[in-house]
C-alpha positions as a Markdown table, in Angstrom:
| # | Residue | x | y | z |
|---|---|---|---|---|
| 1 | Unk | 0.0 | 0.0 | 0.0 |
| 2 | Unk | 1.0 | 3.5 | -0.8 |
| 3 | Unk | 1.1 | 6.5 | 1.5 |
| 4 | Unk | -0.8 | 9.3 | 0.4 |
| 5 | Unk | -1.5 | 12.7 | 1.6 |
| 6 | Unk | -4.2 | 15.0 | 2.5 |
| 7 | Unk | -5.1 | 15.4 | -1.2 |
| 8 | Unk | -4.9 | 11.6 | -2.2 |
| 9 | Unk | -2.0 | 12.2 | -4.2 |
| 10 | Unk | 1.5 | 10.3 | -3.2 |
| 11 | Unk | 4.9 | 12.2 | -3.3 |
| 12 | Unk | 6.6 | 9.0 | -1.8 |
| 13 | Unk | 6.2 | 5.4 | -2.7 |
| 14 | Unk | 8.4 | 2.2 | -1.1 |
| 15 | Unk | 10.5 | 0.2 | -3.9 |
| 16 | Unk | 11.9 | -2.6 | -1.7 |
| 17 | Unk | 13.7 | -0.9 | 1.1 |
| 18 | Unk | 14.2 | 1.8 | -1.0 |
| 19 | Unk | 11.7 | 4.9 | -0.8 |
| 20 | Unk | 11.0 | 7.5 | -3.9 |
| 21 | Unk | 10.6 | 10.9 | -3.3 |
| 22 | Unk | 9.4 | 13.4 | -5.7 |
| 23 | Unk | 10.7 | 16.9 | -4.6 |
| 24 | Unk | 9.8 | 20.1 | -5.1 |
| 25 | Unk | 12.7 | 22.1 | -4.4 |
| 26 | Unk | 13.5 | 25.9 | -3.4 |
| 27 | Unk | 17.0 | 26.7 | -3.5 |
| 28 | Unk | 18.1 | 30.3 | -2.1 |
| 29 | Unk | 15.9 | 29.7 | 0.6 |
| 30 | Unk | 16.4 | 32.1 | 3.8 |
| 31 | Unk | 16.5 | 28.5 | 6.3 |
| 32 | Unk | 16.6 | 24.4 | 5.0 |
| 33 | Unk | 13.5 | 22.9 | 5.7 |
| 34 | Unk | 11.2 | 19.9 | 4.8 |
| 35 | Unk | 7.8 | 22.0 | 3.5 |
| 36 | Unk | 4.8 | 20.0 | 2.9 |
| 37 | Unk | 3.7 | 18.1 | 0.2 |
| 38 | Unk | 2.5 | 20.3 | -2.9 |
| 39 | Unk | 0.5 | 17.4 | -5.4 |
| 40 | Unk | 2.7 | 14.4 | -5.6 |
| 41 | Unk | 5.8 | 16.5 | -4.8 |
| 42 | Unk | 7.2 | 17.1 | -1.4 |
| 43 | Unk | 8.9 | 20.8 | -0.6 |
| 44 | Unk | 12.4 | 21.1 | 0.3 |
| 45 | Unk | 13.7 | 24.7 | 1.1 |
| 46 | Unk | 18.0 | 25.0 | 1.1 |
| 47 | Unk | 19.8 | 28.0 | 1.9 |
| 48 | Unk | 22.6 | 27.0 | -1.1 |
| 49 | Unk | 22.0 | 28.7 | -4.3 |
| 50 | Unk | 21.4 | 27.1 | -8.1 |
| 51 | Unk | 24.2 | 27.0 | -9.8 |
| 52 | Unk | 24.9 | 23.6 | -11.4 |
| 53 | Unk | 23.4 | 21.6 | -8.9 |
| 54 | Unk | 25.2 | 22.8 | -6.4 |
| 55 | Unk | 22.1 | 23.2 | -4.8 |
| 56 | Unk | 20.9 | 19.5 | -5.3 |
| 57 | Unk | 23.7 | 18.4 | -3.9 |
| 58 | Unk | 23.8 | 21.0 | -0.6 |
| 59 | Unk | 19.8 | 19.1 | 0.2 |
| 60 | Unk | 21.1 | 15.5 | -0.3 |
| 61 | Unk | 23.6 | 16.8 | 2.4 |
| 62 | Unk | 20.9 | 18.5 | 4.6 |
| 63 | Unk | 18.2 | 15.2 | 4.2 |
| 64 | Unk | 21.1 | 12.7 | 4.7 |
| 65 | Unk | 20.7 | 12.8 | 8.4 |
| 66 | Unk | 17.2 | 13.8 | 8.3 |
| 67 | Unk | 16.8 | 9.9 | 7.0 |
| 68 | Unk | 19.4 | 8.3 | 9.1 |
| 69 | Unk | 21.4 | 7.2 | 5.7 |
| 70 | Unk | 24.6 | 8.6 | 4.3 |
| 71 | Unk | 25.0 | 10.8 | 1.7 |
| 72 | Unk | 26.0 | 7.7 | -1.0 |
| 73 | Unk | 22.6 | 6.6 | 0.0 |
| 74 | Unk | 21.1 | 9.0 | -1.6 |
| 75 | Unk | 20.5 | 8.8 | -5.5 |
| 76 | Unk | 19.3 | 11.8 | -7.7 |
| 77 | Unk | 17.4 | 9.9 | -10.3 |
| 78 | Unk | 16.7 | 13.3 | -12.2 |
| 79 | Unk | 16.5 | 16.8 | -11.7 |
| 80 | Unk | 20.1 | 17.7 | -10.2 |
| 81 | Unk | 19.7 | 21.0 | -12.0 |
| 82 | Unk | 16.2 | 21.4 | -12.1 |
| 83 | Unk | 13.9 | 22.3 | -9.5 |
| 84 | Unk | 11.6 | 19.0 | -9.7 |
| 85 | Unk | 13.8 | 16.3 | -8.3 |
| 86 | Unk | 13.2 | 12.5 | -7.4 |
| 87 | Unk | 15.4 | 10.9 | -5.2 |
| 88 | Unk | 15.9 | 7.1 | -4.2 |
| 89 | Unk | 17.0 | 7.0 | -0.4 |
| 90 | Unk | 18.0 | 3.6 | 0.3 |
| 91 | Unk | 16.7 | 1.6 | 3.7 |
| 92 | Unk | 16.1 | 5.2 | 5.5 |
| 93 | Unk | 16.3 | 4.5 | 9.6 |
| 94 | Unk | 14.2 | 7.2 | 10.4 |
| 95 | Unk | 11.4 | 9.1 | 8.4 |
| 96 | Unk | 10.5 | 13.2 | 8.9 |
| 97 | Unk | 7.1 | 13.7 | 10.3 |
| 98 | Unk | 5.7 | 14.7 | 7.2 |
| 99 | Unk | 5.7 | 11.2 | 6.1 |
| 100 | Unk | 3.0 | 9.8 | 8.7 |
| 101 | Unk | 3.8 | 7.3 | 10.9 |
| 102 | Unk | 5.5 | 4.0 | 9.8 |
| 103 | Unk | 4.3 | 1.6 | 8.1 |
């Protein structure tokens, strides 16, 4: 079963142990912070600005521990310079609140 949010649309699904997560990033940000989901996207704020994907790579950095995984656990299927973004975060220990509780 797939998580969904408030308006039935999913911005995360499982793949094994690995979970998928379609961003909606906002480089230049004034702070780094998880937003909330936006459709099937999920908002991600970072301070760093966009200049080839330097700022991609500054929110795998801030999510890393955010998850509980290292940084290498963290793939950027598409989007690295590009504002919508989906990452693959394999076996995450811990989940941000905005992802309901566990499974």
């Amino acid at each position: 079963m797939q998580p969904r949010n408030i308006t039935g649309e999913s911005f995360f699904c499982w793949d094994g142990d690995v979970l998928v997560v379609n961003i909606l990033g906002k480089p230049s940000a004034r702070r780094d912070a998880i937003g909330t989901p936006y459709g099937n996207q999920l908002r991600v704020s970072v301070k760093a600005a966009p200049e080839n994907g330097k700022a991609t790579d500054y929110m795998v950095k801030f999510l890393a521990p955010l998850f509980g995984v290292r940084v290498a656990d963290i793939e950027v299927v598409f989007g690295r310079e590009n504002v919508n973004k989906q990452l693959r975060i394999r076996s995450p220990q811990q989940l941000p609140p905005v992802f309901g509780p566990p499974p």
